[in-house]
C-alpha positions in Angstrom: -133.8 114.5 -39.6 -135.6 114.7 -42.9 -132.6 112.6 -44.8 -132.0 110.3 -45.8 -135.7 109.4 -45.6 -136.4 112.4 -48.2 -133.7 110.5 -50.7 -136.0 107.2 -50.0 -138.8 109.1 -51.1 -137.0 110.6 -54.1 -135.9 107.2 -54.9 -139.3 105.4 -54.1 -141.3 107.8 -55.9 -139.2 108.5 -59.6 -137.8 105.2 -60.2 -139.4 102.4 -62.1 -140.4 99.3 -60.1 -138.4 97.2 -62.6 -135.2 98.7 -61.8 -135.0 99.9 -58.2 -131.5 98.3 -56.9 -131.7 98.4 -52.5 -128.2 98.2 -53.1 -127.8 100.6 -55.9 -129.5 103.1 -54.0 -127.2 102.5 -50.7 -124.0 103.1 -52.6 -125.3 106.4 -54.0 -127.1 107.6 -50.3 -123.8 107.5 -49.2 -121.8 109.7 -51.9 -125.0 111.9 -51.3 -124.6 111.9 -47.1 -121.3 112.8 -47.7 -122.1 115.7 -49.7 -124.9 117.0 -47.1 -121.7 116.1 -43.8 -119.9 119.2 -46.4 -123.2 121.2 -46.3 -123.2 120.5 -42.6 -126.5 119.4 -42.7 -128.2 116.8 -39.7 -129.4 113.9 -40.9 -130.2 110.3 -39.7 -127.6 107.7 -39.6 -129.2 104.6 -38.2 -130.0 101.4 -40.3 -131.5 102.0 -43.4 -133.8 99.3 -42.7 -136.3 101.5 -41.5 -136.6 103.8 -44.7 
């Protein structure tokens, strides 16, 4: 169950303070999940909260 909570880190890690968007990054995890549901790859779909 290593996503989303590798994407976080991806997204934690490689963008600027200044311009990290919660929201931004929502709307994009969920074009990405649906790519990794093609891939058929398990991954963690409770609140994102947590992340």
């Amino acid at each position: 169950m290593i996503f989303p909570r590798i994407c976080a880190l991806a997204e934690a890690l490689w963008t600027p303070l200044f311009i990290k968007d919660f929201d931004d990054f929502s709307r994009r995890l969920q074009v990405h999940q649906k790519r990794l549901d093609m891939l058929g790859i398990v991954q963690y779909r409770g609140s994102l909260g947590g992340l």
